[in-house]
C-alpha positions as a LaTeX table, in Angstrom:
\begin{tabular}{lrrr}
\hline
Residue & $x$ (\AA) & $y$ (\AA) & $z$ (\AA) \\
\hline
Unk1 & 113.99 & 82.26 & 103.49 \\
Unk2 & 111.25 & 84.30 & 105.27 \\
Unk3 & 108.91 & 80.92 & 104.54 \\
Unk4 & 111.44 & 79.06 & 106.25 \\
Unk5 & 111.72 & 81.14 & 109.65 \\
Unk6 & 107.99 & 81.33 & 110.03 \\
Unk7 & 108.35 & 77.05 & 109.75 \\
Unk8 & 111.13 & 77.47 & 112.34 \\
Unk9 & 108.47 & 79.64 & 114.74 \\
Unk10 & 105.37 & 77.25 & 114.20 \\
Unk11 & 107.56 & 74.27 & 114.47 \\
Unk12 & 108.67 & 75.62 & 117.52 \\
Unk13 & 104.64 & 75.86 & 118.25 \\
Unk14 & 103.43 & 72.92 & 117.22 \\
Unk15 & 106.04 & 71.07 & 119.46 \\
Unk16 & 104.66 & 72.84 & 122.69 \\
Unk17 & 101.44 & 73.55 & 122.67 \\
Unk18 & 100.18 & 70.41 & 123.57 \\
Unk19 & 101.42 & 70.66 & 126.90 \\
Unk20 & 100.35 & 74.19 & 127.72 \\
Unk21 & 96.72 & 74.42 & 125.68 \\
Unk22 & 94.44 & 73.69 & 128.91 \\
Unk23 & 96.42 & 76.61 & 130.59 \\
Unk24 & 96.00 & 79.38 & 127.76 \\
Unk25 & 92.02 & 78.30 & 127.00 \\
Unk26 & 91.17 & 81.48 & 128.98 \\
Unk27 & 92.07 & 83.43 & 126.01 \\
Unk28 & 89.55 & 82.62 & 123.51 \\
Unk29 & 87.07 & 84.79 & 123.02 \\
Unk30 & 88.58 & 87.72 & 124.49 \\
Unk31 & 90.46 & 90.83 & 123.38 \\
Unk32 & 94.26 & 91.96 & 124.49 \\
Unk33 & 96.02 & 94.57 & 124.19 \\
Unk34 & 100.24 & 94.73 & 123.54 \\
Unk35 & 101.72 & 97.72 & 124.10 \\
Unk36 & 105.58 & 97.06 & 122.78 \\
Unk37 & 103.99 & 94.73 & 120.27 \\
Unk38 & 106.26 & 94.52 & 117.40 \\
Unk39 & 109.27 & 93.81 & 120.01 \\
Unk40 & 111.24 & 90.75 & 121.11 \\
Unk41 & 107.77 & 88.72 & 123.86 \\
Unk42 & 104.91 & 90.91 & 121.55 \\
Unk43 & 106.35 & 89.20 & 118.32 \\
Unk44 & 106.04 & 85.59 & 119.95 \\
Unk45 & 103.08 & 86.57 & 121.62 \\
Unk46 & 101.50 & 87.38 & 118.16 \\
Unk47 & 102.64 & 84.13 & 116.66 \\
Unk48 & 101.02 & 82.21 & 119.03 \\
Unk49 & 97.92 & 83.86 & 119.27 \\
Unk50 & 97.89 & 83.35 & 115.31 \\
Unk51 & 98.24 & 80.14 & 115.55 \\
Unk52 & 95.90 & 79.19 & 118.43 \\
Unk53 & 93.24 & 81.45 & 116.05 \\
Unk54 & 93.83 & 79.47 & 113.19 \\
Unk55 & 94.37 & 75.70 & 114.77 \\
Unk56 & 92.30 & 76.25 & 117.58 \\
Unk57 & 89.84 & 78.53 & 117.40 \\
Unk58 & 90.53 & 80.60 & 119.82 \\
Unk59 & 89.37 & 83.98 & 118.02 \\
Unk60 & 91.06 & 85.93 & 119.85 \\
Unk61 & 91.58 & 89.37 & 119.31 \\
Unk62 & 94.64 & 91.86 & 119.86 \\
Unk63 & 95.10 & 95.02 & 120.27 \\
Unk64 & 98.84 & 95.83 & 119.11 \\
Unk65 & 100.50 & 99.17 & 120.04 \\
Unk66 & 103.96 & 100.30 & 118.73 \\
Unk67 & 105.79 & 103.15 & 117.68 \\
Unk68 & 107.61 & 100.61 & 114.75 \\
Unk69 & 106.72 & 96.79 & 113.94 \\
Unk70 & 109.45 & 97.13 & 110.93 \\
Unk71 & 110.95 & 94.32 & 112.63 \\
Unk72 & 108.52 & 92.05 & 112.62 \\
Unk73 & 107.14 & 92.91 & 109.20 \\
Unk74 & 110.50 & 91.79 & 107.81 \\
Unk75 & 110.18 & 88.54 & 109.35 \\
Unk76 & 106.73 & 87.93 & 108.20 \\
Unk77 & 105.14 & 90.77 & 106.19 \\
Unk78 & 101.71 & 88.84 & 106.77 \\
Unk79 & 101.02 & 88.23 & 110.12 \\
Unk80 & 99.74 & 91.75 & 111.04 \\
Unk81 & 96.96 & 91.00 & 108.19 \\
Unk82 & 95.07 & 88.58 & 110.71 \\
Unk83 & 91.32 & 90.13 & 111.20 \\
Unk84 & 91.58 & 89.64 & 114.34 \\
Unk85 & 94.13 & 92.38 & 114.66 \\
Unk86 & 94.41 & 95.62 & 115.22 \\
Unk87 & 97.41 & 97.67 & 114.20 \\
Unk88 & 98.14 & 100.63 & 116.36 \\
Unk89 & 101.57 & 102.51 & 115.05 \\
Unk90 & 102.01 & 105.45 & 117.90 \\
Unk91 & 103.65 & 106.05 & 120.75 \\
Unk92 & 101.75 & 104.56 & 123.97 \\
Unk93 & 102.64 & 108.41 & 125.54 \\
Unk94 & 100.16 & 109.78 & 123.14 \\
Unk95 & 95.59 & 109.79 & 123.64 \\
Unk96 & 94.49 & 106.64 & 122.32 \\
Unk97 & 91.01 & 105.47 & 122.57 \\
Unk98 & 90.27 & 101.72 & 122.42 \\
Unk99 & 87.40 & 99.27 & 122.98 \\
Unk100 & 86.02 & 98.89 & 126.10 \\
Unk101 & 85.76 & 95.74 & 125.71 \\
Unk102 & 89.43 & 94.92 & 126.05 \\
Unk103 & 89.94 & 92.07 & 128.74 \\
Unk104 & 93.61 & 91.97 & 129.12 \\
Unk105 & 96.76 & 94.25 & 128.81 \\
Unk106 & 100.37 & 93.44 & 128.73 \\
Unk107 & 102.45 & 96.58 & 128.77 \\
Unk108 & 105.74 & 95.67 & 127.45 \\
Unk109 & 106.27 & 98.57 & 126.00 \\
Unk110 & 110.18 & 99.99 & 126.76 \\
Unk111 & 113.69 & 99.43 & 125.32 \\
Unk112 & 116.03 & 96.25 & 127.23 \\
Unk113 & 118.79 & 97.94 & 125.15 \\
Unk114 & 121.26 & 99.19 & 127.79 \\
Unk115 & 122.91 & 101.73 & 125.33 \\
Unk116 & 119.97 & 103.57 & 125.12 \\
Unk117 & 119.66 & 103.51 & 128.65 \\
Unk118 & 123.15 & 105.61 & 129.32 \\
Unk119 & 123.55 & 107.66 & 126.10 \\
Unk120 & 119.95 & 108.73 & 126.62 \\
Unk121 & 118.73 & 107.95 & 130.09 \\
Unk122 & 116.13 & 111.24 & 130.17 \\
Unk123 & 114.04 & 109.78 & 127.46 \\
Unk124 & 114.52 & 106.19 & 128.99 \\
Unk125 & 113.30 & 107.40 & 132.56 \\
Unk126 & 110.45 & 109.59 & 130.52 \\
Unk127 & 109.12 & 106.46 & 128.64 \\
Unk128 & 109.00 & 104.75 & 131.04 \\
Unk129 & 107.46 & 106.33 & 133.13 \\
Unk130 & 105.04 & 108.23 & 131.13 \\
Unk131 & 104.56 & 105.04 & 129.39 \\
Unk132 & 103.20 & 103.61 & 131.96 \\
Unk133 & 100.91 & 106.88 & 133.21 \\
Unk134 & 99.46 & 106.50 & 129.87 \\
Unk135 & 98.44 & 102.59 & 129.93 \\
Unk136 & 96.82 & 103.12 & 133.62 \\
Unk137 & 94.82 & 105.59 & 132.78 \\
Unk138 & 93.37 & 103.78 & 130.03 \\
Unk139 & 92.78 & 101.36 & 132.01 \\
Unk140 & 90.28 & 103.18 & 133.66 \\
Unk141 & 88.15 & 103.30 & 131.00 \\
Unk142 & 88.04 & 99.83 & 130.58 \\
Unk143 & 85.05 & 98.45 & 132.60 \\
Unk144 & 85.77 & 94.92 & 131.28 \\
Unk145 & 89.46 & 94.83 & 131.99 \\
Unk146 & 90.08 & 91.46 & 134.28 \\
Unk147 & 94.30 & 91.78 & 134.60 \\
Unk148 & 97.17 & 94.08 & 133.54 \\
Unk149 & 100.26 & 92.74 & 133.81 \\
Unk150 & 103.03 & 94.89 & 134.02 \\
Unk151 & 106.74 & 94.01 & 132.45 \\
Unk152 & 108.74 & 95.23 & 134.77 \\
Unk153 & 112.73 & 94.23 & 135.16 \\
Unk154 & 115.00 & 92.17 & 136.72 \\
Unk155 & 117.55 & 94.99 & 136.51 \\
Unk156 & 115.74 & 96.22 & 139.77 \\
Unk157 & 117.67 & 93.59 & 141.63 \\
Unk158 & 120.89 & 93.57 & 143.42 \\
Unk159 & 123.15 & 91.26 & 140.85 \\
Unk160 & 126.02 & 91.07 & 143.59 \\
Unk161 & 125.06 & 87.70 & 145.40 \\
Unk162 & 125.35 & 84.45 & 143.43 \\
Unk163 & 122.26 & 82.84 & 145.27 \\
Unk164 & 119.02 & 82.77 & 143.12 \\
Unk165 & 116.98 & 86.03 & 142.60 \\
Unk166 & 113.62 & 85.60 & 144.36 \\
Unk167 & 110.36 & 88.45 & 144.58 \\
Unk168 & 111.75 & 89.55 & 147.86 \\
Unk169 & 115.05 & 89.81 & 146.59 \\
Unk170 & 116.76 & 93.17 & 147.22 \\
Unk171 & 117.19 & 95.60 & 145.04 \\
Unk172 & 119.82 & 97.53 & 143.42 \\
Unk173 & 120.97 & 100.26 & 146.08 \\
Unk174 & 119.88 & 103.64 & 146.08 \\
Unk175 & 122.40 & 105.32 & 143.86 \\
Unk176 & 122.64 & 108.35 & 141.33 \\
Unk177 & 124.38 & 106.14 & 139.14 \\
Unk178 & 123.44 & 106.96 & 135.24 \\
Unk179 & 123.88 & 103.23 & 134.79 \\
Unk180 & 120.53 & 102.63 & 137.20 \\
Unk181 & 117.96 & 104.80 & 134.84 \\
Unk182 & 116.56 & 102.08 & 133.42 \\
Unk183 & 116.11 & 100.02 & 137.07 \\
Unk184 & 115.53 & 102.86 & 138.55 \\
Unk185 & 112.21 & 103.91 & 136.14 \\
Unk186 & 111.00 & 100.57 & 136.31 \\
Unk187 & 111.45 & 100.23 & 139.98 \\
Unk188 & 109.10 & 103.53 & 140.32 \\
Unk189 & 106.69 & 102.05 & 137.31 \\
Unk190 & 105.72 & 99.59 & 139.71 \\
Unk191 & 105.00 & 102.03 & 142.25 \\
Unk192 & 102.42 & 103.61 & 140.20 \\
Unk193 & 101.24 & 100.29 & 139.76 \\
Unk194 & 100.56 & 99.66 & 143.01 \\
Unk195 & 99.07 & 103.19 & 143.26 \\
Unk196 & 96.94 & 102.46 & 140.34 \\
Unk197 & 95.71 & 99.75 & 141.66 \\
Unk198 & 94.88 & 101.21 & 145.66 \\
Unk199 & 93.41 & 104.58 & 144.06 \\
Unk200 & 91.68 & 102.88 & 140.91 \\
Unk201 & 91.25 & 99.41 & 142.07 \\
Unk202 & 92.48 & 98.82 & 138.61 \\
Unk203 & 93.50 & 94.68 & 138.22 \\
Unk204 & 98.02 & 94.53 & 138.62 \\
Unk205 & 100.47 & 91.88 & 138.44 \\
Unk206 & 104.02 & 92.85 & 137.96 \\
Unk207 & 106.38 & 90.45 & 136.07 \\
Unk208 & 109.88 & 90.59 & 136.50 \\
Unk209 & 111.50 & 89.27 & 133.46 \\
Unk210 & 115.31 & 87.96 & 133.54 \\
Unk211 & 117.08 & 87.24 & 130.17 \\
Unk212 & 116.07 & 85.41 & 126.91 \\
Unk213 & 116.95 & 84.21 & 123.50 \\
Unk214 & 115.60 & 83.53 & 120.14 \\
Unk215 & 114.24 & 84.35 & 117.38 \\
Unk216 & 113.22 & 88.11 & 116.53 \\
Unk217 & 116.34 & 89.03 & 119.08 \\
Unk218 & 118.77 & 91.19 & 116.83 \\
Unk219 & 121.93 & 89.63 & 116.78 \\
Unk220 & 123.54 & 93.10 & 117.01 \\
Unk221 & 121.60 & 93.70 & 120.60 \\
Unk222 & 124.53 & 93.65 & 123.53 \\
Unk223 & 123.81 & 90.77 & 125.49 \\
Unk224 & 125.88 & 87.76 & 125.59 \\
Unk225 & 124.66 & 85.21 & 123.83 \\
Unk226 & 123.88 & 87.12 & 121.06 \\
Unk227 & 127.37 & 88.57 & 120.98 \\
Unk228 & 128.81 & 84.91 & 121.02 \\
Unk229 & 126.82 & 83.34 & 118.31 \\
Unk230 & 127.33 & 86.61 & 116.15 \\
Unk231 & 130.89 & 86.11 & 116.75 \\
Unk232 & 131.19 & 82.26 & 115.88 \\
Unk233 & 128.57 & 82.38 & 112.72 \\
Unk234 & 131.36 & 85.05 & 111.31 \\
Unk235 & 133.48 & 82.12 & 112.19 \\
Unk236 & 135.64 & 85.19 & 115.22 \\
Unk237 & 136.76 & 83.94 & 118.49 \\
Unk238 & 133.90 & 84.26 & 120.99 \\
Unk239 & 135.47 & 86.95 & 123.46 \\
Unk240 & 134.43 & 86.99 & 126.72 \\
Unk241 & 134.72 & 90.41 & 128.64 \\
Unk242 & 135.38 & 89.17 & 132.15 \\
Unk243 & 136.85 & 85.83 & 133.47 \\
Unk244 & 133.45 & 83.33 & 132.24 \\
Unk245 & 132.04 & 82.78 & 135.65 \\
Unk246 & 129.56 & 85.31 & 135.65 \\
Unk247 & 125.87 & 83.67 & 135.75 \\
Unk248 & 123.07 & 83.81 & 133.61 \\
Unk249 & 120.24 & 81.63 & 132.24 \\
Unk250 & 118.44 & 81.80 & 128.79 \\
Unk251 & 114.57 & 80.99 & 128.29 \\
Unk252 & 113.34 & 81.04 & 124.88 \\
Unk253 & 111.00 & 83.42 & 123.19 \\
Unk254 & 108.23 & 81.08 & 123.17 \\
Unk255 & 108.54 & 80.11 & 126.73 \\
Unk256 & 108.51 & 83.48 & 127.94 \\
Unk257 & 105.23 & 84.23 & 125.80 \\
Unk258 & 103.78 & 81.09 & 127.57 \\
Unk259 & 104.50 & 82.04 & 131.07 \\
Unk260 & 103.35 & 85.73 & 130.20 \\
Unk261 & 99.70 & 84.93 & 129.32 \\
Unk262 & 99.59 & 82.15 & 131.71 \\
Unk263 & 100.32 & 84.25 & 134.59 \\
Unk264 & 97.96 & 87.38 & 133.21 \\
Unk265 & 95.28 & 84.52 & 132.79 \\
Unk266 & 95.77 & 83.49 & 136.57 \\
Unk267 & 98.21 & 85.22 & 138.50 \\
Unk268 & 96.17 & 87.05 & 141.46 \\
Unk269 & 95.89 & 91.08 & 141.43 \\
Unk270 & 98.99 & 92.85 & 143.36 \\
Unk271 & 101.13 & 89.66 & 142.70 \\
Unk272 & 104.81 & 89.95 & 141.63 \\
Unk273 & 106.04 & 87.23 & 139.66 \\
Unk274 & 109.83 & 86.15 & 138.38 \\
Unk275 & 109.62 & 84.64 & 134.54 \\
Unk276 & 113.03 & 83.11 & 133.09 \\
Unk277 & 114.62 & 80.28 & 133.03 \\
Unk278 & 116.28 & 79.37 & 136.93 \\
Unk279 & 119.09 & 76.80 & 135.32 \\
Unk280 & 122.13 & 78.93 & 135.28 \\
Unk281 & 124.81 & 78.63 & 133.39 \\
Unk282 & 128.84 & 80.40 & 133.26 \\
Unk283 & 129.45 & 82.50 & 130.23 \\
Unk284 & 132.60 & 80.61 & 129.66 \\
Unk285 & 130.05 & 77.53 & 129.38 \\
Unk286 & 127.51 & 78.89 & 127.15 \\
Unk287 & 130.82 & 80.33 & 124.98 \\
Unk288 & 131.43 & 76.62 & 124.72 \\
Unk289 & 127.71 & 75.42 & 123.97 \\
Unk290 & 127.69 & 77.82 & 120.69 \\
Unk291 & 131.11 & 76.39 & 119.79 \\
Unk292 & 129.52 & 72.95 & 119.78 \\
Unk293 & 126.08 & 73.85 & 118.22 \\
Unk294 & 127.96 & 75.56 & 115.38 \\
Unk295 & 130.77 & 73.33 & 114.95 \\
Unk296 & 133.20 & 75.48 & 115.39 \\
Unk297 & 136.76 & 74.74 & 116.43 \\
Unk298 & 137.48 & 78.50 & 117.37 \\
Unk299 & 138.91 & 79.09 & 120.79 \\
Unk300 & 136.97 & 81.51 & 123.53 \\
Unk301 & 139.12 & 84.32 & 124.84 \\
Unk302 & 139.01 & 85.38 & 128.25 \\
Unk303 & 139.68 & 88.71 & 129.76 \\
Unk304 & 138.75 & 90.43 & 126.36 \\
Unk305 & 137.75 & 93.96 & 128.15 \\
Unk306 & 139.81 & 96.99 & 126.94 \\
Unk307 & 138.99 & 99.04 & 130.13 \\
Unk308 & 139.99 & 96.36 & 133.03 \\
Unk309 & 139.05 & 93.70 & 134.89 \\
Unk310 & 135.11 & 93.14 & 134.95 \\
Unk311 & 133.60 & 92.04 & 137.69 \\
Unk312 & 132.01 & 88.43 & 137.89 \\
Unk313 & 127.99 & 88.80 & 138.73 \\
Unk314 & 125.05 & 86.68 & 138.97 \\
Unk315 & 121.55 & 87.12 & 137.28 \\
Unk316 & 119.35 & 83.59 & 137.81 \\
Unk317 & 115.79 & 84.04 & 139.19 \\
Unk318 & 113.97 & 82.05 & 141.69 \\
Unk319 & 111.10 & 81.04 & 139.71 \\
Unk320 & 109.33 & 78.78 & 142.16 \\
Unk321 & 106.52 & 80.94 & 142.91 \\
Unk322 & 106.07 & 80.97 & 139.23 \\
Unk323 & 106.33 & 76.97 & 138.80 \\
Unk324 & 104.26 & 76.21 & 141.84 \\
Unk325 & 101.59 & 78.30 & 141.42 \\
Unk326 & 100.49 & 77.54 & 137.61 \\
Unk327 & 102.76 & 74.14 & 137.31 \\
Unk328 & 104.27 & 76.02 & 134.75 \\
Unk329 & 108.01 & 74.53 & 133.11 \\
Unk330 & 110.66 & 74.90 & 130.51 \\
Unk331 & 109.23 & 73.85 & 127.74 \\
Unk332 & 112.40 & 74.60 & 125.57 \\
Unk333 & 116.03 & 73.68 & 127.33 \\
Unk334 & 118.90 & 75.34 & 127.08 \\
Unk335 & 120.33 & 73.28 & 123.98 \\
Unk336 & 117.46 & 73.27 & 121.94 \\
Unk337 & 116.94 & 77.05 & 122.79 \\
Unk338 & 120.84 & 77.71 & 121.71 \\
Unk339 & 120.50 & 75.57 & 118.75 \\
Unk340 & 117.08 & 77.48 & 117.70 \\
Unk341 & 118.81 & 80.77 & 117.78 \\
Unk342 & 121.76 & 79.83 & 115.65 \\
Unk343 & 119.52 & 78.48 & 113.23 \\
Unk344 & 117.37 & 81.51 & 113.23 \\
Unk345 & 120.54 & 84.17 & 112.58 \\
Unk346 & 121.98 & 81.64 & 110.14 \\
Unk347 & 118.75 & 82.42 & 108.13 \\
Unk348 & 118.85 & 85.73 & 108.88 \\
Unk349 & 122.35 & 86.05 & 108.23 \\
Unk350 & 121.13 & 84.27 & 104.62 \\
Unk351 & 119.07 & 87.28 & 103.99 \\
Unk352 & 120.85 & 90.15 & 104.46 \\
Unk353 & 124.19 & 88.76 & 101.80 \\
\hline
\end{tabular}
């Protein structure tokens, strides 16, 4: 089974990449570093430098930083083994001393998992924070480095208005909400950023990354989608918290590790820069969309909250700066990137009985 989700990922590859080779030849022959590596965009981002390595030769070489790639290693216990790659298990907080010769960072490295964010939102505001402290001033050793791009969050926006989230969006109101940690830490991450980059003249794009799907996603993660297949693979009603018109939109693992390194690779220094997909759908839609992919006949309830009505919101990025300025597209669309999931945690789901 393993065999047959790494065919799922390079299938997924194989289907793209013509489209979007020109656009990533920057990468070959030079180094990156991941920090975050074994999570949700490092794991893609690993495939596909693996594969451009091996079909292309790219030779690329990465740097991978993580406290834990157990999640990755149980999807494919081999890819790590590449010679081109480095393993680094620690915490990005602690001294590490790398290459100089690294030419790229992404720092990925923090937790989208809102539980964590309000049962523990010290160490969520300390990692992040610190996390990013840590990264910058290794970047200062790095005479070589030509871009660090910064993951921030679309959390830092205001999710109130149903128009489309652009860079100059506002964000979430000053509040001492425990709910805003997590926006709040990477709102001020990109501050030192941007201080980084005055006092250090250190190379910064920020990223602001919306919502995804795919494989190396845990099903058991609290986001919608997941939350709906889960629920109609185990052959449950999908229940729907609120009344199904709140908006979101899904790009695909692979898609977001395309627009990533495309935009590192030629996004210009102090540039802030949407990635996700900007066709938005209702949750009551997408409900429907699983029910089709996995031919289920089970009804969607509405209203399923046990604490009261919830609040219909919006979360679709603008993403024309994005498009426009690398001719970058969705490579995967919404179908194909629902029906790519399901097949991925129908494997999974193989597995683990």
């Amino acid at each position: 089974m393993i065999a047959e989700k790494q065919k799922l990922i390079e299938n997924d590859i194989n289907k793209v990449i013509p489209r979007v080779i020109d656009k990533l030849n920057g990468l070959s022959n030079h180094s990156l570093l991941i920090t975050g590596a074994g999570g949700f965009l490092g794991s893609w981002i690993i495939q596909l430098i693996n594969f451009l390595n091996h079909s292309h030769n790219f030779n690329t070489k990465l740097f991978l930083i993580d406290r834990d790639f157990t999640n990755l290693k149980d999807h494919n216990p081999k890819i790590l083994n590449s010679k081109n790659f480095v393993v680094i298990e620690t915490d990005i907080r602690s001294s590490i001393n790398l290459s100089n010769s690294i030419d790229y960072i992404i720092h990925a490295a923090s937790t989208p998992d809102r539980r964590m964010h309000t049962s523990s939102p010290v160490d969520t505001m300390r990692s992040i924070s610190e996390g990013t402290s840590s990264i910058l001033q290794l970047a200062t050793r790095l005479p070589n480095l030509k871009m660090l791009l910064n993951m921030s969050a679309s959390s830092i926006y205001d999710q109130s208005n149903f128009d489309p989230i652009d860079e100059n969006s506002d964000g979430k109101p000053l509040s001492q909400n425990i709910s805003y940690a997590h926006s709040e830490a990477k709102r001020f991450a990109e501050m030192l950023c941007s201080a980084a980059r005055n006092e250090a003249r250190i190379p910064i794009i920020n990223v602001r990354p919306f919502t995804f799907c795919g494989p190396y996603q845990d099903i058991n993660s609290p986001w919608a989608i997941n939350n709906f297949i889960k629920d109609a693979i185990n052959k449950s009603p999908i229940k729907i918290l609120g009344n199904g018109k709140t908006i979101r939109s899904y790009m695909y693992g692979l898609d977001f590790a395309i627009w990533s390194l495309v935009i590192m690779l030629n996004g210009q220094n102090s540039e802030t820069y949407n990635i996700g997909s900007n066709f938005g759908i209702s949750l009551e839609e997408l409900a429907r969309k699983i029910l089709i992919h996995t031919n289920s006949p089970l009804e969607i309830q509405l209203n399923a909250s046990l604490i009261g009505d919830i609040k219909a919101d919006s979360l679709l990025p603008n993403t024309n700066k994005a498009i426009e300025h690398f001719n970058l597209e969705i490579y995967t669309e919404i179908d194909d990137a629902i029906i790519r999931t399901i097949e991925w945690y129908l494997m999974q789901k193989k597995i683990n009985t």
